[in-house]
C-alpha positions in Angstrom: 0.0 0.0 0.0 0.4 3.7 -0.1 1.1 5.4 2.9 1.4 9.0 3.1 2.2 11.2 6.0 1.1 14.7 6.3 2.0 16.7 9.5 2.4 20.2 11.0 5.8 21.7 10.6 8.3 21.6 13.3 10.5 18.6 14.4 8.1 17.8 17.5 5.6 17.1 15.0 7.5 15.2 12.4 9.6 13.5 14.6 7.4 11.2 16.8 5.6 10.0 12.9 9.4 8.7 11.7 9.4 5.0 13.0 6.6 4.2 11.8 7.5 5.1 8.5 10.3 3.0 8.7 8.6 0.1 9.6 6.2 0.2 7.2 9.0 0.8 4.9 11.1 -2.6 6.0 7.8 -4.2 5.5 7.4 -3.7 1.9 5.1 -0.9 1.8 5.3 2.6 -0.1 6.0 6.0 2.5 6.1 9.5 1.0 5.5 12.8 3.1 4.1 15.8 1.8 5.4 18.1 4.5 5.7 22.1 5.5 8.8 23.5 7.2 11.7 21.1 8.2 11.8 18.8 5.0 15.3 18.5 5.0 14.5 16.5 8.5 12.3 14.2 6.6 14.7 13.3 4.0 17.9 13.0 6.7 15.3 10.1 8.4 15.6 8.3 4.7 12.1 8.9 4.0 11.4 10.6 0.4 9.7 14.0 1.0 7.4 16.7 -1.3 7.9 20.3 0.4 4.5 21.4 -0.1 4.9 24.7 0.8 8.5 25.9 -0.4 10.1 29.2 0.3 7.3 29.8 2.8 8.2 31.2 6.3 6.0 29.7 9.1 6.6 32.1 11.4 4.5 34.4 9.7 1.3 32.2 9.6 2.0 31.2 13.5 2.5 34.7 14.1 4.1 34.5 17.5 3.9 38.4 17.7 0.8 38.0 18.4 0.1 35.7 20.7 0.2 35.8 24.3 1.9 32.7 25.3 0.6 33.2 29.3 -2.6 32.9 28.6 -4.2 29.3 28.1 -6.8 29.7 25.5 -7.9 26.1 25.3 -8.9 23.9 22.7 -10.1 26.9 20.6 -7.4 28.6 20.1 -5.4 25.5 19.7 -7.8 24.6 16.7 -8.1 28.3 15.2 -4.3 28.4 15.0 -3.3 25.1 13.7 -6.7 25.2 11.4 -4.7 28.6 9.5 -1.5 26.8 9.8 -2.7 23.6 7.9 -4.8 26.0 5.7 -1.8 26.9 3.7 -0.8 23.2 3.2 -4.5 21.8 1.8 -4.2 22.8 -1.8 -0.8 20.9 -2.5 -1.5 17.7 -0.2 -4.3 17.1 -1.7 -2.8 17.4 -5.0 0.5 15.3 -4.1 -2.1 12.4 -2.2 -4.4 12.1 -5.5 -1.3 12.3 -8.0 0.7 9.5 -5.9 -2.8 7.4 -5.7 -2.3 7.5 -1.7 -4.0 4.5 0.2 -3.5 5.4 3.7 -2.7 9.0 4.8 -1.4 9.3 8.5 -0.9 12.4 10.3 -0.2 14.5 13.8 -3.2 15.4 15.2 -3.3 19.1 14.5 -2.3 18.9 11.0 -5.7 19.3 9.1 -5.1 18.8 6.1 -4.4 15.4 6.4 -8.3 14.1 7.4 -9.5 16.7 4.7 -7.6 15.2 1.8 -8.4 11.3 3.6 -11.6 12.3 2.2 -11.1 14.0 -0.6 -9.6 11.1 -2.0 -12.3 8.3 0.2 -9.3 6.7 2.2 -8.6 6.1 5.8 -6.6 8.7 8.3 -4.6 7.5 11.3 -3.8 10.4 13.7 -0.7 9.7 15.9 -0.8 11.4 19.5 2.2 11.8 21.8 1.1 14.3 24.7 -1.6 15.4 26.2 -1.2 19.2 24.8 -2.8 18.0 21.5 -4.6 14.8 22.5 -8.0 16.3 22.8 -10.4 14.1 21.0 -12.6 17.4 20.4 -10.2 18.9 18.3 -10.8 17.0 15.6 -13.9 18.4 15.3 -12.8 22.8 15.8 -10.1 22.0 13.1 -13.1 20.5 10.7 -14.9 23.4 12.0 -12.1 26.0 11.5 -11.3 24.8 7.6 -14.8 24.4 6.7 -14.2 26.6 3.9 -11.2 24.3 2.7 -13.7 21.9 2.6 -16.4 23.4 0.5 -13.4 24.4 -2.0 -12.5 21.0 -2.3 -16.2 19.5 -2.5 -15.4 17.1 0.9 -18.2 16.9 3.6 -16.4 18.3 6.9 -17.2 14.8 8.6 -14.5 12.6 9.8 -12.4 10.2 7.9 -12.8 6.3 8.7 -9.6 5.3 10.6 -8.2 5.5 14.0 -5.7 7.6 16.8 -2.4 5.6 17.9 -1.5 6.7 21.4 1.7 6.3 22.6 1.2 7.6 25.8 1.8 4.7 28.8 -1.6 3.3 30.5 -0.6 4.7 33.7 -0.2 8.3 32.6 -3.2 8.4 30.4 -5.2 6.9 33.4 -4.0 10.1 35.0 -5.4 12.3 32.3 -8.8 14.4 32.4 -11.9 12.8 30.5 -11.6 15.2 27.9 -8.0 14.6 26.8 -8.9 10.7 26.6 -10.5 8.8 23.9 -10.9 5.0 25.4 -10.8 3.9 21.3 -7.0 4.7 21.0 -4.8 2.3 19.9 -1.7 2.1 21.9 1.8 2.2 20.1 5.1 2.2 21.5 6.5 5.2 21.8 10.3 5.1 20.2 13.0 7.9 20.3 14.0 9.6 17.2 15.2 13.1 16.9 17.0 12.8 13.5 20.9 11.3 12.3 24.0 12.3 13.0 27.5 12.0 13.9 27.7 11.3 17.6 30.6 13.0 19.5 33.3 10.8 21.1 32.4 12.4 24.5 28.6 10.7 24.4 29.8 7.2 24.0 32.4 7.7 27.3 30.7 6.9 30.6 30.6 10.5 32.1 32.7 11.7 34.7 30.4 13.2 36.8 26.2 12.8 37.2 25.1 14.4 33.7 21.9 16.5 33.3 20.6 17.3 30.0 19.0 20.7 29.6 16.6 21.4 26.4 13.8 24.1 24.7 13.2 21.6 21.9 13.4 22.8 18.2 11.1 26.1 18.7 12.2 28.1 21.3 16.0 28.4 20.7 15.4 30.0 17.3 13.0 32.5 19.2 15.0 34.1 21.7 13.9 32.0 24.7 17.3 30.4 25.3 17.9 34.0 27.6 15.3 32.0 30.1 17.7 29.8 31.3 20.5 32.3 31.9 19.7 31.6 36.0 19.4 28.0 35.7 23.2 27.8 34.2 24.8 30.5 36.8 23.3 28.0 39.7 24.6 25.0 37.9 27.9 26.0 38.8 27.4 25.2 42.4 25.8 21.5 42.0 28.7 18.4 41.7 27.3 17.4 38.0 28.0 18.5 34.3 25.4 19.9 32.6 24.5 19.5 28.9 22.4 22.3 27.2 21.0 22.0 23.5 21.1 25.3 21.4 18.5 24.3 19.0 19.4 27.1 16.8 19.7 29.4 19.4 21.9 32.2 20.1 24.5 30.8 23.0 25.2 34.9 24.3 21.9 34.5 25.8 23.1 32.2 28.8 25.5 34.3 30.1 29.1 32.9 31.1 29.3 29.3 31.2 30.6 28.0 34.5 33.2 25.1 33.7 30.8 22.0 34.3 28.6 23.8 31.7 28.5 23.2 27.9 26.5 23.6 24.8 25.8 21.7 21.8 23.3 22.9 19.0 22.0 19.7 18.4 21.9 16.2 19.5 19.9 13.2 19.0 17.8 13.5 22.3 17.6 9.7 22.9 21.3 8.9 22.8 22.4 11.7 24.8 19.5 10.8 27.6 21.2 7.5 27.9 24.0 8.9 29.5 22.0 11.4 31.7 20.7 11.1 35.3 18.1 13.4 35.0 16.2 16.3 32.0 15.0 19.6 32.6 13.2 20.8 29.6 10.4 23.0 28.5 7.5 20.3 28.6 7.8 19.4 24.8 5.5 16.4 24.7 8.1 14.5 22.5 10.5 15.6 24.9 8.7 13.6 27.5 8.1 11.1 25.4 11.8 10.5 25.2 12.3 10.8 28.5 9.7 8.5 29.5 11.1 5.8 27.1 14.5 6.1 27.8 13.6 6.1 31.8 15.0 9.4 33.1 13.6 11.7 35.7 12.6 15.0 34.5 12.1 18.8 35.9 9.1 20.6 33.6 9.2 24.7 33.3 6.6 25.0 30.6 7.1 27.9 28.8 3.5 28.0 27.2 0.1 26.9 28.5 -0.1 23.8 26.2 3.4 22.9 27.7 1.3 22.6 31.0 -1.0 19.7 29.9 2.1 17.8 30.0 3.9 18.8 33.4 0.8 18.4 34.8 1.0 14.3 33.9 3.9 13.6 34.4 4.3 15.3 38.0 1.2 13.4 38.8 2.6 10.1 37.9 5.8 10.7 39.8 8.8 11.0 37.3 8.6 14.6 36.8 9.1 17.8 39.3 8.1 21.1 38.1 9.9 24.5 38.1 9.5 28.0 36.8 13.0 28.6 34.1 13.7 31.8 36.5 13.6 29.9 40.2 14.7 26.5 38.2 18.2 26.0 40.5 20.3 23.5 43.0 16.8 22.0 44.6 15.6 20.6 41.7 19.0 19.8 40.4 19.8 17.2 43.7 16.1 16.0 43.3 17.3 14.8 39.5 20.2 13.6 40.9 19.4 11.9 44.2 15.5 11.0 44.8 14.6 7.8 44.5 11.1 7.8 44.6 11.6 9.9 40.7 13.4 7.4 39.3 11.5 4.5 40.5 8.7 5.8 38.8 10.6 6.7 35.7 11.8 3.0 35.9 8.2 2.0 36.0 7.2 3.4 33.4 10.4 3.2 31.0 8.9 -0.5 31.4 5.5 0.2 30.7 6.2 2.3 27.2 8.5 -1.2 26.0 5.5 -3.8 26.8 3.4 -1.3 24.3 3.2 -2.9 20.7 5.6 -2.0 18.7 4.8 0.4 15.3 6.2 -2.5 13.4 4.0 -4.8 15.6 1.1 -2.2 14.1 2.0 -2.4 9.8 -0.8 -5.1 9.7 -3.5 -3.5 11.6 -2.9 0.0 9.4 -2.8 -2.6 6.6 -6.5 -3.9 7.2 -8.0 -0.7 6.9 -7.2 -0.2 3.3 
């Protein structure tokens, strides 16, 4: 069969969508993406790629200017903005899914244009969630709602497309979740690491020479200014016995201040490898971030830095492998509670445990399979 993938642009939406590609791949099956913003991501991962909207700068359909990143505007505003986002991207995925005679299409849950050209063409959609930010079952619907006029372009009735949501989140955290984030028809997938190629340094395959904490934005933040958040968390670092790991992302390395000498930067690295070697993550609440984390079985410290960001510090200090911080307090408390409490990483144990028992996206080919 053919399987296309459409998702919203930016890593943490591409990323988590990348295994499964590759196993549907090994098993014999066709995978092309027709993809906005970080293509050259997509074809790195080995997986072929049509940019469907070239030259075009996303930050001026987010708009970040103009949104106020304290307040939580729910569902809503979640759907209005991702509805315009994928708004730019229906025209050309529906084109590229009915010239490459697409069979399956799968896609991240707040990339629209995926369901709408599912029925366009009259073939299934498989949404893959990570996080509670965008797990929402509602949303579906306010993105129908939002592109109804991409819909009446395109002759499609705004109605969903036959399919299913894989989940990757573990039982025990989505247990945890409110009703309205939960849809008890989710099929549960495996949740496994990737965060693109690369060379690894020397340094990450050495057993470190003191406790290691890894320190990350994600892909988004960097390359807006908010690395200058974590200018405190780095001048306290230098009085905590451990090394400390930040990731650039893109971002402007002036904007943390000195370095103390157990502090370094790297721009990029795969998040799962370097995790391996860490005893603990404080991060920005990413869901694909956590995801990581969860897999790979290292405590956390949360400091969401938008309101989404908190649907996901909430979980994960509820099951017990996360603390949560503010970036401007974030300092030697939580760093000892990484580092020494047991209670975190027996839960992040736990549930490291939990996420490998969950069928595998290779163990899944068949199922997507059956629905075409």
């Amino acid at each position: 069969m053919r399987v296309l993938f459409v998702n919203s642009p930016g890593l943490g939406h591409i990323f988590p969508s990348v295994p499964l590609a590759h196993a549907l791949t090994a098993a014999g099956h066709d995978v092309l993406y027709a993809q906005g913003g970080d293509v050259d991501a997509v074809a790195a991962a080995g997986v072929n790629v049509v940019d469907v909207t070239p030259g075009l700068d996303y930050a001026t359909v987010f708009r970040p200017e103009e949104i106020d990143f304290s307040v939580d505007g729910g569902d809503e505003f979640v759907a209005a903005l991702f509805a315009r986002v994928s708004g730019v991207t229906v025209d050309r995925v529906v084109e590229v899914a009915r010239g490459w005679s697409t069979d399956l299409i799968v896609h991240s849950p707040l990339q629209g244009a995926g369901p709408l050209a599912a029925g366009a063409l009259g073939v299934p959609a498989v949404s893959v969630v990570t996080g509670p930010a965008d797990s929402a079952p509602r949303i579906d619907g306010l993105l129908r709602d939002h592109m109804k006029e991409h819909y009446l372009r395109h002759g499609v009735t705004p109605a969903p497309a036959t399919g299913f949501r894989l989940n990757s989140m573990p039982p025990s955290l989505l247990k945890l979740l409110p009703e309205r984030v939960r849809a008890d028809d989710d099929v549960p997938v495996r949740y496994v690491p990737f965060n693109g190629n690369g060379e690894l340094p020397g340094w990450l395959l050495e057993p470190p020479r003191r406790p290691r904490i890894a320190v990350t934005l994600g892909s988004i933040a960097g390359l807006w200014g908010g690395l200058a958040v974590l200018a405190p968390l780095v001048t306290a670092a230098a009085d905590t016995d451990a090394e400390f790991v930040v990731t650039l992302g893109g971002g402007d390395p002036s904007l943390l201040g000195e370095l103390p000498p157990n502090v370094w930067t790297v721009d990029w690295l795969p998040l799962g490898p370097l995790l391996r070697t860490c005893r603990g993550l404080i991060h920005h609440g990413g869901s694909g971030t956590s995801a990581v984390a969860m897999a790979v079985g290292v405590p956390q410290c949360v400091m969401p830095l938008s309101p989404d960001q908190k649907d996901n510090e909430r979980a994960v200090i509820e099951r017990g492998i996360a603390i949560g911080g503010a970036a401007e307090t974030v300092g030697t408390a939580e760093f000892r509670a990484l580092l020494d409490d047991e209670g975190l990483r027996t839960a992040a144990a736990e549930v490291r445990d939990e996420t490998a028992a969950m069928p595998s996206p290779a163990a899944l080919v068949g199922r997507l399979a059956s629905l075409v």
